[in-house]
C-alpha atoms as an extended CHARMM CRD file, in Angstrom:
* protein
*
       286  EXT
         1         1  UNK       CA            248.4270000000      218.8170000000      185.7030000000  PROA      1               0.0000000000
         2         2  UNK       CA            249.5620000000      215.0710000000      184.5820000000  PROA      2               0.0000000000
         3         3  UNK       CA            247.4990000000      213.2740000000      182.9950000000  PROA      3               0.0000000000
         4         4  UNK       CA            245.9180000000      209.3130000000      183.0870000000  PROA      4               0.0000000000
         5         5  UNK       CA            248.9000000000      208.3420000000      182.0750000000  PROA      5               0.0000000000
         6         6  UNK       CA            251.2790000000      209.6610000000      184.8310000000  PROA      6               0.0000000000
         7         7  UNK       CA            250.7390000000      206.8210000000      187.0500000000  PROA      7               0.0000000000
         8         8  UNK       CA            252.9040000000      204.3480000000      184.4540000000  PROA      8               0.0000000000
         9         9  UNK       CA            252.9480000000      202.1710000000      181.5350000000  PROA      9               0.0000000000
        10        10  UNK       CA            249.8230000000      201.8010000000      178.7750000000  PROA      10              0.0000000000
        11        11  UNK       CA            247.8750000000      198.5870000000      180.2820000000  PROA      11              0.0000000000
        12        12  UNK       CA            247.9170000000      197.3780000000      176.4180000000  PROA      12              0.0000000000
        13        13  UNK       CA            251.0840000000      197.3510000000      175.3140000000  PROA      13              0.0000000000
        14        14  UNK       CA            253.1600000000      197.9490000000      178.3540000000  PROA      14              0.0000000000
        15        15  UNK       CA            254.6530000000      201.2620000000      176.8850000000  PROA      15              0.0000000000
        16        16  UNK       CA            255.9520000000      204.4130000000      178.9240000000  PROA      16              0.0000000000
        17        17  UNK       CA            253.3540000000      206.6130000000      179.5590000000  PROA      17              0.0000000000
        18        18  UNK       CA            253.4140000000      210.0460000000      178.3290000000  PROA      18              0.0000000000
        19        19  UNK       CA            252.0440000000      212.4630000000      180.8430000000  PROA      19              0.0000000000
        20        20  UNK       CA            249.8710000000      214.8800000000      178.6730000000  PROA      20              0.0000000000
        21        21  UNK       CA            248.6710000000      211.9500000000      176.4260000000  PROA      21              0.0000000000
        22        22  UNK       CA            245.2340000000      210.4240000000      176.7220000000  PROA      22              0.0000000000
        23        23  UNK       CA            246.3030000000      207.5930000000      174.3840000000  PROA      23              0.0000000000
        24        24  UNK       CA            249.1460000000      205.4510000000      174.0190000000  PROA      24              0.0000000000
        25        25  UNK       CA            251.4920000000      206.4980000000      171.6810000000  PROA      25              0.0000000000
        26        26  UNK       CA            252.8320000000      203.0560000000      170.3470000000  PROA      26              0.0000000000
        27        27  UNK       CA            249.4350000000      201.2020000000      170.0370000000  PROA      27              0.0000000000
        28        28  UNK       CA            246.7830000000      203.9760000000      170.4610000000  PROA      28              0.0000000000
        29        29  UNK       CA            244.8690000000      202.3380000000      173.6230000000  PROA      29              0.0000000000
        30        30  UNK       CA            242.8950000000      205.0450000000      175.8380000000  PROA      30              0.0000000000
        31        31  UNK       CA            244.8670000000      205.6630000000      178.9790000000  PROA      31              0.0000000000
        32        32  UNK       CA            242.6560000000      204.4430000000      182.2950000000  PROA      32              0.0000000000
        33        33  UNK       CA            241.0790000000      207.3680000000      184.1700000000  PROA      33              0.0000000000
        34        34  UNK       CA            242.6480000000      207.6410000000      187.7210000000  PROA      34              0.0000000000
        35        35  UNK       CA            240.1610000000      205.7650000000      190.1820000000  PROA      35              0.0000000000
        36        36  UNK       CA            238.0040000000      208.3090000000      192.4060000000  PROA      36              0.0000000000
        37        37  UNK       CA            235.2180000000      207.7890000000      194.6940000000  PROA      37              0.0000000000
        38        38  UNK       CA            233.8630000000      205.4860000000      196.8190000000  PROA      38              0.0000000000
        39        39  UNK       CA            235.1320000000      201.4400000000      196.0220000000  PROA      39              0.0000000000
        40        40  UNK       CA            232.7460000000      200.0090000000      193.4650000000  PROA      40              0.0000000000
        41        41  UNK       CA            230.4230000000      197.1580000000      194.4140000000  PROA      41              0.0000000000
        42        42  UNK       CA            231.1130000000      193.2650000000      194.6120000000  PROA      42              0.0000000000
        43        43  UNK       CA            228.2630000000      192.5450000000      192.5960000000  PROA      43              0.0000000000
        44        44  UNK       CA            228.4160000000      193.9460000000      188.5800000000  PROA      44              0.0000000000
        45        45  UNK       CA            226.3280000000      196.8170000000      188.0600000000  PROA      45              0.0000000000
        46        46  UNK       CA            223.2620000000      195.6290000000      185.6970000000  PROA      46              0.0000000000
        47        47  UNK       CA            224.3710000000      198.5980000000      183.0170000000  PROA      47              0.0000000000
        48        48  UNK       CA            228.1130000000      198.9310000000      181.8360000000  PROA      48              0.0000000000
        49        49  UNK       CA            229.6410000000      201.7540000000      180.3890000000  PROA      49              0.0000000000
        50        50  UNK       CA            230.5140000000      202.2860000000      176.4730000000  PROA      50              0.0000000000
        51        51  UNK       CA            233.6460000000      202.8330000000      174.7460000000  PROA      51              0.0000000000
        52        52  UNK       CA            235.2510000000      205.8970000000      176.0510000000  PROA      52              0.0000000000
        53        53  UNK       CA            233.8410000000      208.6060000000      172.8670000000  PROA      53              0.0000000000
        54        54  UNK       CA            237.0720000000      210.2300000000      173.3880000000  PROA      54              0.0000000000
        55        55  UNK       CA            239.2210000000      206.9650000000      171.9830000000  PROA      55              0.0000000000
        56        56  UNK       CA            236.1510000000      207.6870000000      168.6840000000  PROA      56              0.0000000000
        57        57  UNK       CA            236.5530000000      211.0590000000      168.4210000000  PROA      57              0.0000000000
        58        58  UNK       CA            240.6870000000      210.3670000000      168.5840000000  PROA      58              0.0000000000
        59        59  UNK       CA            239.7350000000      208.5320000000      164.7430000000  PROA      59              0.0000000000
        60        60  UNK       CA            240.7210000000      204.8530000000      166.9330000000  PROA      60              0.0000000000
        61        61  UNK       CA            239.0550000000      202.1240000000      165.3950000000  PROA      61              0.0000000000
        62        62  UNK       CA            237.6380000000      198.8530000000      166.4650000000  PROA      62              0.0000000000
        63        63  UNK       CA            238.7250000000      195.0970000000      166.0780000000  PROA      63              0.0000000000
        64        64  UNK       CA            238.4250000000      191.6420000000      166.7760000000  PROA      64              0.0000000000
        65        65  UNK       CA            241.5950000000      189.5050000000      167.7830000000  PROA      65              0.0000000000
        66        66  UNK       CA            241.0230000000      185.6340000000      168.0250000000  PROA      66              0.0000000000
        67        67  UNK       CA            243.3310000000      184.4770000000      170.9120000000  PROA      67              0.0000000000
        68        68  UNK       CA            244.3880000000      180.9040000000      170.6070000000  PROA      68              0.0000000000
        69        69  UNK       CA            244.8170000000      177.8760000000      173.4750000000  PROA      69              0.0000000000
        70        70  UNK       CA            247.9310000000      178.6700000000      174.0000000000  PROA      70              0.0000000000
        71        71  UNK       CA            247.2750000000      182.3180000000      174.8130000000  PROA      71              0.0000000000
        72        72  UNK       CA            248.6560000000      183.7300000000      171.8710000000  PROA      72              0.0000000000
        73        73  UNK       CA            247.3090000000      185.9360000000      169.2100000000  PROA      73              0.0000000000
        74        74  UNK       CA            245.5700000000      184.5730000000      165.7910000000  PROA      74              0.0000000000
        75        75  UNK       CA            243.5670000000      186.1030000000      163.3750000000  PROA      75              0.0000000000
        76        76  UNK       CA            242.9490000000      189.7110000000      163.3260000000  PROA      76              0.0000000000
        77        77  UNK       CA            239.4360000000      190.6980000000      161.9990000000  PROA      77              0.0000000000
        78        78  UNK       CA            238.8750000000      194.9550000000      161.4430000000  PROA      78              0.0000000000
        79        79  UNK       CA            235.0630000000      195.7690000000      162.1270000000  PROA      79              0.0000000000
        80        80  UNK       CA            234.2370000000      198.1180000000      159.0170000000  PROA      80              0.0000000000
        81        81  UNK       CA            231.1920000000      200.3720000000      158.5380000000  PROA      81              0.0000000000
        82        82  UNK       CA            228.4130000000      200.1390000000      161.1920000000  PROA      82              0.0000000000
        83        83  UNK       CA            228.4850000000      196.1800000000      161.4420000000  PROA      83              0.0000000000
        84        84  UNK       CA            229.8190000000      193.1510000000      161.1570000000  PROA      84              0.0000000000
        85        85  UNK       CA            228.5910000000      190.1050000000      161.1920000000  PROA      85              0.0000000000
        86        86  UNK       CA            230.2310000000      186.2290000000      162.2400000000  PROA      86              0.0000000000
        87        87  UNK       CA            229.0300000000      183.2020000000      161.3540000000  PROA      87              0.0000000000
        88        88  UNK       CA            230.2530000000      179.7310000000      159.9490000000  PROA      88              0.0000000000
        89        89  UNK       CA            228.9020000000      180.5040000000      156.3950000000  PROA      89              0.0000000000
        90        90  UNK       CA            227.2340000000      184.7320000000      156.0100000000  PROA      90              0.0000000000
        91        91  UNK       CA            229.0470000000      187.4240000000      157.1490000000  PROA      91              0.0000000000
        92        92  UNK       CA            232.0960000000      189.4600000000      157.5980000000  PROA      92              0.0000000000
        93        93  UNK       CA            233.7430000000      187.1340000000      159.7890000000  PROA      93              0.0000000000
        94        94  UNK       CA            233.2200000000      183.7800000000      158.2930000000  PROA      94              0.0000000000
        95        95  UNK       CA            234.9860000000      180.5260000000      160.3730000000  PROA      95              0.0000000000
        96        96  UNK       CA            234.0380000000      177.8930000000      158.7540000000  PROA      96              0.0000000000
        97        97  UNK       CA            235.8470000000      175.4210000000      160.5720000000  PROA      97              0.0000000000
        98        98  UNK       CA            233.7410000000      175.8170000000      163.6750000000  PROA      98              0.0000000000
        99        99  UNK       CA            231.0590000000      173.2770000000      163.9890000000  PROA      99              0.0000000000
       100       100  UNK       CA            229.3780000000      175.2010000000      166.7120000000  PROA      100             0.0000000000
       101       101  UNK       CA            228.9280000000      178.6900000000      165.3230000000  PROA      101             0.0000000000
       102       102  UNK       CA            225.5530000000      178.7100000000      163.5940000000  PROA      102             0.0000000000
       103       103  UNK       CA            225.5490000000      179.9530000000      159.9880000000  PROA      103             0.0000000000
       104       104  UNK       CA            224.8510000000      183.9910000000      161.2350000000  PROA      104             0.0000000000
       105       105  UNK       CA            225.7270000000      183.7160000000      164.7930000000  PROA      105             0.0000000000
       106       106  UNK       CA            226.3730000000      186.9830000000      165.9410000000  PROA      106             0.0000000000
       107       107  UNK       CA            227.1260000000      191.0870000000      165.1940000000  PROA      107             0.0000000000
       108       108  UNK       CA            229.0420000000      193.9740000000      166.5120000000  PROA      108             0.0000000000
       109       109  UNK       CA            226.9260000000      197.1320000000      165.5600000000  PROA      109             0.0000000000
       110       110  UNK       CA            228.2530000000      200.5520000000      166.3770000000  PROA      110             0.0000000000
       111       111  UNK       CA            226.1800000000      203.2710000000      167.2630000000  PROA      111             0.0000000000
       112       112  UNK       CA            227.2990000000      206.7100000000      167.9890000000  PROA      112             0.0000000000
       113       113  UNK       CA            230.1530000000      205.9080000000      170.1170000000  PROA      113             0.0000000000
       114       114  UNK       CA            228.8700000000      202.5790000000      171.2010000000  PROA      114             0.0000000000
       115       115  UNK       CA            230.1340000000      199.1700000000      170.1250000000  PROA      115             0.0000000000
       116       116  UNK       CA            227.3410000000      196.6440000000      170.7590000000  PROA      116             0.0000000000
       117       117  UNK       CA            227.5670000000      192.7360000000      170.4870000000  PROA      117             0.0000000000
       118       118  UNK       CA            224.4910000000      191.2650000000      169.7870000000  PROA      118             0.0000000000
       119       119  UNK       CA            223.4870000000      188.1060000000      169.5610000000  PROA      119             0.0000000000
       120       120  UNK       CA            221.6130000000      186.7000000000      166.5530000000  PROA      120             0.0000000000
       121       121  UNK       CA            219.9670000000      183.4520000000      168.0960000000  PROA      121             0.0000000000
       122       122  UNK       CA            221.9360000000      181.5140000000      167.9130000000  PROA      122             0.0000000000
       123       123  UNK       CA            222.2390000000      178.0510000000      169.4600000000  PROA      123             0.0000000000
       124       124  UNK       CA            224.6960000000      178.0920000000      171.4470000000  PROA      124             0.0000000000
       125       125  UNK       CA            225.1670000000      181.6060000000      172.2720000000  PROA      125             0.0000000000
       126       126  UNK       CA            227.6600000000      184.2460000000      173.1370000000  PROA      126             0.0000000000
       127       127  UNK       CA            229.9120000000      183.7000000000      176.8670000000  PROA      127             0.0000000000
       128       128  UNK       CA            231.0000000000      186.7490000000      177.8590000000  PROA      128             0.0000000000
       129       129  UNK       CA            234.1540000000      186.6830000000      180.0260000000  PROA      129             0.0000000000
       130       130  UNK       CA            233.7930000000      187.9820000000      183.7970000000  PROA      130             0.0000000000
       131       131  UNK       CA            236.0180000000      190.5680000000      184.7300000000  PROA      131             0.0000000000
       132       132  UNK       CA            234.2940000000      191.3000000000      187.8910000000  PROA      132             0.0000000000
       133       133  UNK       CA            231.9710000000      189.3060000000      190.3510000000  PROA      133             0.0000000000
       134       134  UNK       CA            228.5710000000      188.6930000000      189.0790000000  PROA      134             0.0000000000
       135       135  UNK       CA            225.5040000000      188.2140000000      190.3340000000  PROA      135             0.0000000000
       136       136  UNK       CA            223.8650000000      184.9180000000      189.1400000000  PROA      136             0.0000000000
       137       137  UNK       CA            219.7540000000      184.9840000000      187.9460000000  PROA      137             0.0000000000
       138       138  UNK       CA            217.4380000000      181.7330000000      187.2710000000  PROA      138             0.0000000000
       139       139  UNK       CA            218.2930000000      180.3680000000      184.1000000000  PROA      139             0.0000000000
       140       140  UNK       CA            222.1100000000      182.1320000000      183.7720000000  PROA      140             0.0000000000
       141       141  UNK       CA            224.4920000000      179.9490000000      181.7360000000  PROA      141             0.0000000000
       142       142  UNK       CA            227.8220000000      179.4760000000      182.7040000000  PROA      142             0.0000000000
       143       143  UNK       CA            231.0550000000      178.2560000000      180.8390000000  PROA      143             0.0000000000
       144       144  UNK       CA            234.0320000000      176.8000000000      182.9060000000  PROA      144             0.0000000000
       145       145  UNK       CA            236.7810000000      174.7790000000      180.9410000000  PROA      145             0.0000000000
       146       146  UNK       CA            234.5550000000      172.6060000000      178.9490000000  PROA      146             0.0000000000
       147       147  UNK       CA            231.9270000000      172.6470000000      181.5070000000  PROA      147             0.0000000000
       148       148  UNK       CA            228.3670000000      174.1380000000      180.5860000000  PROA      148             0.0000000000
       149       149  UNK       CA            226.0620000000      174.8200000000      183.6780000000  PROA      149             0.0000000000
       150       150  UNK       CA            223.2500000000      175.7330000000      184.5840000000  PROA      150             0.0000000000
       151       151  UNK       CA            222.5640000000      177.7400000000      187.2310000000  PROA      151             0.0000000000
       152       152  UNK       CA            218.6500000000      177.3710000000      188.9570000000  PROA      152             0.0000000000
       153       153  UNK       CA            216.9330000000      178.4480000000      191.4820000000  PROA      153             0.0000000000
       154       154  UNK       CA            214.3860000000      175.8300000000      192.5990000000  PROA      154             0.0000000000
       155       155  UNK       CA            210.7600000000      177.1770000000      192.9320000000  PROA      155             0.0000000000
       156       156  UNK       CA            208.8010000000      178.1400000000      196.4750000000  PROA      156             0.0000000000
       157       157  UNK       CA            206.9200000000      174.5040000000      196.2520000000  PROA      157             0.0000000000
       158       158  UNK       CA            210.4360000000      172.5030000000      195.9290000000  PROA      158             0.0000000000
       159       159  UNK       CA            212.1000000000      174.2790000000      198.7720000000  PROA      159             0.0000000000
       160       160  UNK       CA            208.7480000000      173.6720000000      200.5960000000  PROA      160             0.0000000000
       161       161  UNK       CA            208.9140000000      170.1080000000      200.5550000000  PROA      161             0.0000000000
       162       162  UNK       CA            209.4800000000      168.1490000000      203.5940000000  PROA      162             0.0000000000
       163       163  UNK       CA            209.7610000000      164.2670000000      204.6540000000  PROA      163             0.0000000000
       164       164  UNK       CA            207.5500000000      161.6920000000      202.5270000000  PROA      164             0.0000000000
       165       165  UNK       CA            205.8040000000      159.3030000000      204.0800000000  PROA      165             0.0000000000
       166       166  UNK       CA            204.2320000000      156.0680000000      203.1280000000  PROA      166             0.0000000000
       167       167  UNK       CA            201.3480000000      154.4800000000      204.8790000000  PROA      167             0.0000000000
       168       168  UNK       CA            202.2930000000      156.0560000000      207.9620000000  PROA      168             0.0000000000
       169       169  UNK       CA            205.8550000000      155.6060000000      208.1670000000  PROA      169             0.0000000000
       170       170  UNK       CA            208.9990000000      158.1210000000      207.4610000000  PROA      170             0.0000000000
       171       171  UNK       CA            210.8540000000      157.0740000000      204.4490000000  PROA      171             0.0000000000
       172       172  UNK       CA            214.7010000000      156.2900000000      205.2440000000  PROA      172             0.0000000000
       173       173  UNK       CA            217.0490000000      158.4320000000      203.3590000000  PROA      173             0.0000000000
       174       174  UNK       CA            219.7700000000      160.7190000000      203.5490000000  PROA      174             0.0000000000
       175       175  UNK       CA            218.6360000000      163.8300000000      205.5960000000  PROA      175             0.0000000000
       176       176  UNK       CA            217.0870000000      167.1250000000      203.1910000000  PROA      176             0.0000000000
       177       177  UNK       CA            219.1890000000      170.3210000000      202.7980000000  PROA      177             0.0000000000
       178       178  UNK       CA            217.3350000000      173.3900000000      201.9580000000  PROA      178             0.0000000000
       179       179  UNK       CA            217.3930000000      174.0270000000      198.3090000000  PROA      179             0.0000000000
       180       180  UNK       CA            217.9370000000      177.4100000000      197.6420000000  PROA      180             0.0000000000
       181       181  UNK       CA            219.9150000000      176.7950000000      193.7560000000  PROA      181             0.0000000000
       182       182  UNK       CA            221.4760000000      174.3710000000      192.1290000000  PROA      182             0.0000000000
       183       183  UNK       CA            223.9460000000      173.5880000000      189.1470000000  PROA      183             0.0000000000
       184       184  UNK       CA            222.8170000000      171.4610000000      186.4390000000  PROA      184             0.0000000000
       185       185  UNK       CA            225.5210000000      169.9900000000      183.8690000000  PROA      185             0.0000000000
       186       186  UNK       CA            224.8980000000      169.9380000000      180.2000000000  PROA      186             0.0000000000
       187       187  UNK       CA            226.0560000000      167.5580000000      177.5160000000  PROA      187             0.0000000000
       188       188  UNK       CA            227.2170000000      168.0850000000      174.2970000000  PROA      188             0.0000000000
       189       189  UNK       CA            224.5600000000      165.0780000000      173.0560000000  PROA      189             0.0000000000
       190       190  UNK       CA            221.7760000000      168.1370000000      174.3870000000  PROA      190             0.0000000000
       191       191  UNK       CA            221.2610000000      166.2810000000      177.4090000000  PROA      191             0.0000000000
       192       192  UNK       CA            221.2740000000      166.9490000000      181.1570000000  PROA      192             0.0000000000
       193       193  UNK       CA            223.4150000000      165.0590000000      183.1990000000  PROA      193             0.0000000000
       194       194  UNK       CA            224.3830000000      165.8700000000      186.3400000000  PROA      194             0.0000000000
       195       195  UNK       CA            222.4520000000      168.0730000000      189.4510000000  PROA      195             0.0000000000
       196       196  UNK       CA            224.3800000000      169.9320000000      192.3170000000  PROA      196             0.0000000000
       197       197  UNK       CA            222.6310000000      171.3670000000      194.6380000000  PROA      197             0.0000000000
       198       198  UNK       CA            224.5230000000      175.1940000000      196.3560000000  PROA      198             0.0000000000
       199       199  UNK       CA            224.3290000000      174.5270000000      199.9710000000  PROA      199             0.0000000000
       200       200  UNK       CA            227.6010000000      175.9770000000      201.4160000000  PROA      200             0.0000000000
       201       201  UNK       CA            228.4810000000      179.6940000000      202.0300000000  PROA      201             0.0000000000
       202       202  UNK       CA            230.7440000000      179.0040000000      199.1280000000  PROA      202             0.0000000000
       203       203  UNK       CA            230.5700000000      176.5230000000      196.8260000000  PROA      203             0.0000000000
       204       204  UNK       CA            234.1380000000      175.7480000000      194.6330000000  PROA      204             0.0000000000
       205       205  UNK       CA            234.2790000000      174.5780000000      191.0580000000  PROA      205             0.0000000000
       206       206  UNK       CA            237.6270000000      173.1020000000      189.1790000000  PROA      206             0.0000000000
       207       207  UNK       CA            239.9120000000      170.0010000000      188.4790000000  PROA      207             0.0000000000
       208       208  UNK       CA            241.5520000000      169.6650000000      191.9870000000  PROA      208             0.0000000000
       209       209  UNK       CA            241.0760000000      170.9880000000      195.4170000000  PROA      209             0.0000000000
       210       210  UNK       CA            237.4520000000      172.1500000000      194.7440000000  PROA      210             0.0000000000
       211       211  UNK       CA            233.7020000000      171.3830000000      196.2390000000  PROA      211             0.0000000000
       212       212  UNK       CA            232.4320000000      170.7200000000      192.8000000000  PROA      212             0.0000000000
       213       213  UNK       CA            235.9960000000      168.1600000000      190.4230000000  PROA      213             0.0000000000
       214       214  UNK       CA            235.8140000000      168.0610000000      186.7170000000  PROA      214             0.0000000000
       215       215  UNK       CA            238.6510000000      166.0840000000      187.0730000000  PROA      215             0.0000000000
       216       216  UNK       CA            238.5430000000      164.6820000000      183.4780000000  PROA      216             0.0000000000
       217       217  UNK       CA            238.6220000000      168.5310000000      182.2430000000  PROA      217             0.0000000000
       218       218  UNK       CA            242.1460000000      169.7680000000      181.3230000000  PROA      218             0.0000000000
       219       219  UNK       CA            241.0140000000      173.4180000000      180.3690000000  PROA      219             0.0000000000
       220       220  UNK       CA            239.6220000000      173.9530000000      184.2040000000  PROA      220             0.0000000000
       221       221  UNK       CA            242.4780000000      175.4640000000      186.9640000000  PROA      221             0.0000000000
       222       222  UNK       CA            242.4580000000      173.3850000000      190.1400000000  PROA      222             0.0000000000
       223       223  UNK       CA            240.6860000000      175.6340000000      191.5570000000  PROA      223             0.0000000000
       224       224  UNK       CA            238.7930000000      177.8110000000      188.5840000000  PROA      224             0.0000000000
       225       225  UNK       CA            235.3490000000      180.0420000000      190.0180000000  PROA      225             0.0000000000
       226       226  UNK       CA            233.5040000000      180.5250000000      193.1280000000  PROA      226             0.0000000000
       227       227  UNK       CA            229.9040000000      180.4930000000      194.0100000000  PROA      227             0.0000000000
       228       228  UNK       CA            229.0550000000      182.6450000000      197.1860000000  PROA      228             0.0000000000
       229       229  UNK       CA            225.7880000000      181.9590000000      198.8170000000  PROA      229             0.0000000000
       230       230  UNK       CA            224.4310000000      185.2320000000      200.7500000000  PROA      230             0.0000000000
       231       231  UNK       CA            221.6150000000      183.6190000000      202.5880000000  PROA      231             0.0000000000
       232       232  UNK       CA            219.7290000000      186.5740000000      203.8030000000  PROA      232             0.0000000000
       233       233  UNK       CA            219.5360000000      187.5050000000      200.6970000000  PROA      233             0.0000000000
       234       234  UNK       CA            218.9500000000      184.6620000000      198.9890000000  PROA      234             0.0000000000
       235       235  UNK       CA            221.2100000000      185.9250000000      196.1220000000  PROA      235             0.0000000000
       236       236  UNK       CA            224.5810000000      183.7590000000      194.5450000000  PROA      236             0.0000000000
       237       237  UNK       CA            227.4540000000      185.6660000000      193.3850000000  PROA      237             0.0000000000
       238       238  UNK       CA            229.7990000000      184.3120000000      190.5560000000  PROA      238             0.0000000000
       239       239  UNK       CA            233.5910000000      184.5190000000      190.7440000000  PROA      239             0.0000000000
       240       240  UNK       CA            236.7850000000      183.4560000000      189.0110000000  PROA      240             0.0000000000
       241       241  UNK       CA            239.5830000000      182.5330000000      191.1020000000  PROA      241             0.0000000000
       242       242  UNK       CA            242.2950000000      183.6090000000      188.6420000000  PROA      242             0.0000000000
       243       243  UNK       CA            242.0110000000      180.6630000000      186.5650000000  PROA      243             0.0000000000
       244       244  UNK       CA            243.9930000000      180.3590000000      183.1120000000  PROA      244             0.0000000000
       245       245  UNK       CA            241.1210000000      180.0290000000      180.6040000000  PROA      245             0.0000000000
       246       246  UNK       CA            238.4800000000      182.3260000000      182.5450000000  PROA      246             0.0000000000
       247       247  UNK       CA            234.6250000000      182.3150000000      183.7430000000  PROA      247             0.0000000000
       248       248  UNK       CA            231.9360000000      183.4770000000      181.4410000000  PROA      248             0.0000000000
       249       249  UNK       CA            228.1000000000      183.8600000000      181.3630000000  PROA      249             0.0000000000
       250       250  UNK       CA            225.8920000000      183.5090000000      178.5030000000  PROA      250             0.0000000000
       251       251  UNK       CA            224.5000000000      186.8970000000      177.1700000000  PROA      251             0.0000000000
       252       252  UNK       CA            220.8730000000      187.2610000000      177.4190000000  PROA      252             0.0000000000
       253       253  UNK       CA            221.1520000000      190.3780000000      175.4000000000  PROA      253             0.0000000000
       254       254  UNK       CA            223.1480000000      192.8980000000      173.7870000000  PROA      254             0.0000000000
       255       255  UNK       CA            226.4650000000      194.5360000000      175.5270000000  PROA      255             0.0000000000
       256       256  UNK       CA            227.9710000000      197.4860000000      175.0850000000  PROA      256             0.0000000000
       257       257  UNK       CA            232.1890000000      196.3010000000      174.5060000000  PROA      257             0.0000000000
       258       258  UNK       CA            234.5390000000      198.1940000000      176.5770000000  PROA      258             0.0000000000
       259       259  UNK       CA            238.2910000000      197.9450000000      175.0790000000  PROA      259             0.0000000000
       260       260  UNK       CA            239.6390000000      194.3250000000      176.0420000000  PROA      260             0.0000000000
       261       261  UNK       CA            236.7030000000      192.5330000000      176.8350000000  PROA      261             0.0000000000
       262       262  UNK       CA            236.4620000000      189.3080000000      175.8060000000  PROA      262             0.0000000000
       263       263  UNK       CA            233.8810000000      186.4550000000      174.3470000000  PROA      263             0.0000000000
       264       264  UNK       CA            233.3780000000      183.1640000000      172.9930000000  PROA      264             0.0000000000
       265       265  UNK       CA            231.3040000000      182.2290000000      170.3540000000  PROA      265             0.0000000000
       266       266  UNK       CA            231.7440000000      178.9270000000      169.1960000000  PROA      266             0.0000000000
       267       267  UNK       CA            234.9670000000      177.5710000000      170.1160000000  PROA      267             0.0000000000
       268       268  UNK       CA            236.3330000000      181.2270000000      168.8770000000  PROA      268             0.0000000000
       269       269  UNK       CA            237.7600000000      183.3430000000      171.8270000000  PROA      269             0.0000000000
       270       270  UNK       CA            237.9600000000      186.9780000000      170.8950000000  PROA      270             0.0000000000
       271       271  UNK       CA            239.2900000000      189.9570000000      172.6030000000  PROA      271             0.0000000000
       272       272  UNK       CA            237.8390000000      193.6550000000      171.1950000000  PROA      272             0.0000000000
       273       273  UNK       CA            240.0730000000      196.2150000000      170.8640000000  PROA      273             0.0000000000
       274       274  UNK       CA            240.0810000000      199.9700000000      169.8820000000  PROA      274             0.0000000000
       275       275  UNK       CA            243.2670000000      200.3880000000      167.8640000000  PROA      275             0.0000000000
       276       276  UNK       CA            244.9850000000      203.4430000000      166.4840000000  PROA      276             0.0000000000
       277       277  UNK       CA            244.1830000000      204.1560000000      162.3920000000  PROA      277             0.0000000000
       278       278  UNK       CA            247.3920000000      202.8230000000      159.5490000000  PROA      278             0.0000000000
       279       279  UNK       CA            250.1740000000      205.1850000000      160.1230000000  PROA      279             0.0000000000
       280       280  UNK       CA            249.3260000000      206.1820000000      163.9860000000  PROA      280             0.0000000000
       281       281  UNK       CA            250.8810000000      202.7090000000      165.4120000000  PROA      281             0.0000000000
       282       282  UNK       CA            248.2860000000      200.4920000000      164.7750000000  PROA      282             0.0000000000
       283       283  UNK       CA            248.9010000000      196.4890000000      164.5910000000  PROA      283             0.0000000000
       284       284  UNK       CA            248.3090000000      195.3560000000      160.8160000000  PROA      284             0.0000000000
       285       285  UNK       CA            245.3750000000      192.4910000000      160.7870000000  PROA      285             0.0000000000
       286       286  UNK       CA            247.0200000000      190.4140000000      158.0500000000  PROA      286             0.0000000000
């Protein structure tokens, strides 16, 4: 029977695929399982799987790779032993030219077969890059181009309220729109700033040809992420429309890394990989 890699080249590196192979022969990525089953879900399951414990057991190991503005590769950063830390001044990734990392800011812990990233609190957090629609909850954080938002869900007694009055008489105004969540814009002076309020069955964010223009932004995509409003449900679902530089949430917790997810932690993207061992085709990190 073929195996994973039958159907064509390693997603990686873009190598042939050998068909008895379960990892890549040139850069030692794990070969995707063929899909099977039912289609998943629009909405991202509330667990997520771990590193396969094959690509372990197969002696890979785990990195770091910054990628840069331009898309490219930069530094290269091994994690050794059962953690790692990153900061701007303790760890064993120390970037000390980023202003917004705090001094320990975050770790990658394995355990078992398990690559975790956890964050150490931090102030501003870890963004985790969407690869799938998300479902938004009260208080999620969101990072789009230079944009930090907040997403809210106004309370039972502010959706309640109706027309004000004022001895008697209807105050003038522009008509009410139920409020069922809302954006709010953050500053990098710690401030909020602007409010937008999610009315429509979709609600578009991004420089040009959008609901919601950043104009001013040049890191956004004309049109960058998508905010679906199922009203029944009362739920919002978070999407990125193929932009260039990506969607993320804020992490409320840890997350177990699956090869080629990415993050941001300060103004340091990073991609994780699972890379073969010195001698079995993996990339030096010099």
């Amino acid at each position: 029977m073929a195996g994973p890699a039958a159907a064509g080249a390693c997603l990686r590196c873009g190598s042939p695929g050998d068909p008895s192979a379960r990892f890549c022969k040139f850069c030692g990525s794990p070969f995707a399982a063929p899909a099977s089953g039912p289609p998943t879900s629009a909405v991202t399951a509330p667990s997520r799987p771990s590193v396969d414990p094959l690509a372990i057991a197969a002696g890979l190991r785990a990195q770091v790779v910054v990628i840069l503005r331009d898309g490219t590769e930069g530094g290269v950063y091994p994690i050794e032993g059962e953690r790692s830390d990153v900061g701007s001044r303790d760890g064993e990734i120390v970037l000390r030219d980023d202003p917004y990392l705090s001094p320990r800011h975050a770790r990658i812990e394995r355990r078992g077969d398990t690559f975790f990233l956890i964050d150490l609190g931090s102030l501003n957090g870890i963004y985790i890059r969407l690869r799938e629609p998300t479902l938004l909850s009260d208080g999620d954080m969101i990072l789009i181009g230079q944009q930090v938002l907040r997403f809210e869900i106004p309370s039972e007694a502010e959706r309640q309220v109706g027309p004000a009055t004022q001895h008697g008489v209807m105050v003038f105004g522009t008509p009410e729109q139920p409020r069922l969540g809302r954006l709010v814009q953050y500053t990098t002076e710690g401030l909020l700033r602007d409010v937008y309020y999610l009315q429509r069955d979709e609600t578009v964010m991004g420089r040009e040809q959008a609901d919601l223009v950043f104009a001013d932004d040049p890191f956004l995509s004309r049109r960058h992420a998508a905010i679906a409003l199922q009203r029944e449900q009362r739920r919002f679902i978070l999407r990125d429309l193929g932009s260039s530089n990506g969607t993320a949430l804020r992490c409320r917790s840890e997350r177990a890394l699956l090869q080629g997810d990415q993050f941001r932690l300060g103004r340091h993207l990073f991609r994780f990989d699972l890379v073969a061992p010195a001698g079995r085709g993996a990339r030096n990190s010099a």
